[in-house]
C-alpha positions as CSV (number, residue, x, y, z in Angstrom):
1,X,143.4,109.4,71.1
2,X,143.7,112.9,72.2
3,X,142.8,113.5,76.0
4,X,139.6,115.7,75.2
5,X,138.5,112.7,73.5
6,X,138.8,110.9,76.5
7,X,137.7,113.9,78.2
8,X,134.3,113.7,75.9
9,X,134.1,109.9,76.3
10,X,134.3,110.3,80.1
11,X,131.7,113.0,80.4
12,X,129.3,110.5,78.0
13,X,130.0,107.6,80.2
14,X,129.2,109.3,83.5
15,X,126.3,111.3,82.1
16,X,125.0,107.5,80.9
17,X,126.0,105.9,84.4
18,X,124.1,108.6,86.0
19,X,120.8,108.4,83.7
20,X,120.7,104.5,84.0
21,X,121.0,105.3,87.9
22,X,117.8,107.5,87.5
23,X,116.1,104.8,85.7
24,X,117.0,101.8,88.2
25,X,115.5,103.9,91.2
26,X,112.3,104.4,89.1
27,X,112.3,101.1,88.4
28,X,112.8,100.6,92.4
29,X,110.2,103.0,93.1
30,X,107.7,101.9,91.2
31,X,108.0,98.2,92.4
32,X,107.9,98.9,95.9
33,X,104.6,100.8,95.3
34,X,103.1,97.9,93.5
35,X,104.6,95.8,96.5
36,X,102.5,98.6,99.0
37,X,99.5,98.9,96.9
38,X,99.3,94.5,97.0
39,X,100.3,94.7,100.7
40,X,97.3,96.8,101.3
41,X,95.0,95.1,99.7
42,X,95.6,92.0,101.4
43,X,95.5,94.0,104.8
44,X,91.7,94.9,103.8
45,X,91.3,91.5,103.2
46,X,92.1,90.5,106.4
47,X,90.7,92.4,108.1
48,X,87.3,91.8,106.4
49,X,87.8,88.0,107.1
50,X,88.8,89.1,110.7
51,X,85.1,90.5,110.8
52,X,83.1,87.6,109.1
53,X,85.3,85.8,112.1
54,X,83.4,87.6,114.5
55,X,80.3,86.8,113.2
56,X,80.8,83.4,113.8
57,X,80.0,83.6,117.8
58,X,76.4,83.0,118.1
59,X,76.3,85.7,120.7
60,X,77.3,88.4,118.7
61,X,75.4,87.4,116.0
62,X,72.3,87.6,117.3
63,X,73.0,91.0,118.9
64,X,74.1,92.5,115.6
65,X,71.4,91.0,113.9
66,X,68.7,92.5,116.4
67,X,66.5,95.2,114.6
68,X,65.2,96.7,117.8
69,X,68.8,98.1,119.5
70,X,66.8,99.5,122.5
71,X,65.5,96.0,123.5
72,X,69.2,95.1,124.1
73,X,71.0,95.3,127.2
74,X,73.5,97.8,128.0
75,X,76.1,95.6,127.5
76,X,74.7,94.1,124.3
77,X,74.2,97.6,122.4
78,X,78.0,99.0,123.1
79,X,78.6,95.5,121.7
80,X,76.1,96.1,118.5
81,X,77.0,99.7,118.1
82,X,80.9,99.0,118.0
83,X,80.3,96.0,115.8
84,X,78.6,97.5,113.1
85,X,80.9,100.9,113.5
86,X,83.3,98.4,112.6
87,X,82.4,97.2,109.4
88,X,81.5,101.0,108.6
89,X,85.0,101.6,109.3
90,X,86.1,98.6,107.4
91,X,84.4,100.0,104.7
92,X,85.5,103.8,105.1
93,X,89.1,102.2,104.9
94,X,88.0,101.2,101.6
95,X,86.8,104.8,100.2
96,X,90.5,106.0,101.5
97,X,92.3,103.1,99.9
98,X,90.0,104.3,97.0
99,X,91.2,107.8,96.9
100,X,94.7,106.8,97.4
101,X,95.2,104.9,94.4
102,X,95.2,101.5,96.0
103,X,92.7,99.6,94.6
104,X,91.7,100.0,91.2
105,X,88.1,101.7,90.2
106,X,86.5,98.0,89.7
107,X,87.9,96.7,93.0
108,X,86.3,99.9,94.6
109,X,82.9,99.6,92.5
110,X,82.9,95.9,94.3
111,X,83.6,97.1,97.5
112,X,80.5,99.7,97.2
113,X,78.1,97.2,95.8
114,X,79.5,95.0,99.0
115,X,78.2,98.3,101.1
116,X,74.9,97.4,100.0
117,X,74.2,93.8,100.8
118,X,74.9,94.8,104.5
119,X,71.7,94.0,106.5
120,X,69.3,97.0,106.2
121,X,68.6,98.1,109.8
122,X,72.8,98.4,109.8
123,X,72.3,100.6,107.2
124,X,69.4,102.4,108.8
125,X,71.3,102.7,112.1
126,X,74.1,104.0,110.9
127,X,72.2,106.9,108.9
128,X,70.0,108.0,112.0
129,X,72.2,107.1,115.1
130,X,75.9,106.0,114.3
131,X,76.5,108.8,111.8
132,X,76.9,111.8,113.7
133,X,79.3,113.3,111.2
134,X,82.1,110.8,111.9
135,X,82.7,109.2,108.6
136,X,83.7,110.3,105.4
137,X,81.0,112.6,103.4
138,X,81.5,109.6,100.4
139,X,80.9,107.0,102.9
140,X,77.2,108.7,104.2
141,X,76.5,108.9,100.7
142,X,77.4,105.4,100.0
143,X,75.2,104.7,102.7
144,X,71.9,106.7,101.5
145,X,72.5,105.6,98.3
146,X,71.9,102.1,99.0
147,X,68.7,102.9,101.4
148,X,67.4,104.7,98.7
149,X,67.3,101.9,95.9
């Protein structure tokens, strides 16, 4: 075998070494996304559950559950208006999850028809007194959609 043979055969294998190198760190790439994306969703999850948790004192309950805020004490509506801020933001996490990829379109169609079975004056609140241009412009509209229907 003449040494530009071997020249040519070395060239060939390092040109292959280098291109399955490529492909492993794809491969790599791709799985730790799917790892992050998985991760994610289990962190809304969570932190859903962490919410129904909450609801689960009596006391809070019944102060998130009031329709009249302005009959609660001032204690009791910093307690309403961060609770149901909270789930906003639970569910503002969502539309940003949404946008990045993370969940797919039918997890995210769930998610939005979860939006709606929130109770009504949470929904209410939120459009004339929480919202004062702190969420997301698809969040508000998430919101208005589901007063309107």
């Amino acid at each position: 075998m003449k040494i530009s043979s071997l020249k040519l055969l070395g060239q060939a294998l390092g040109a292959s070494a280098v291109l399955l190198s490529l492909l492993f760190v794809a491969y790599e790439l791709k799985r730790n996304n799917d790892i992050a994306i998985v991760q994610s969703q289990q962190e809304l999850l969570s932190l859903q559950n962490d919410m129904r948790a909450m609801l689960a004192d009596p006391n809070v309950l019944r102060v998130v559950m009031t329709r009249d805020v302005e009959t609660l004490s001032e204690e009791e509506q910093l307690l309403y208006r961060s609770s149901v801020m909270a789930w906003f933001d639970l569910f503002e996490l969502v539309y940003l999850a949404a946008e990045q990829g993370v969940m797919s379109p039918e997890q995210f169609r769930a998610w939005e028809k979860g939006l709606c079975t929130l109770p009504e004056h949470w929904l209410t609140s939120f459009s004339t007194t929480i919202n004062e241009g702190n969420f997301m412009a698809p969040l508000v509209k998430g919101v208005e959609d589901c007063l309107d229907s």
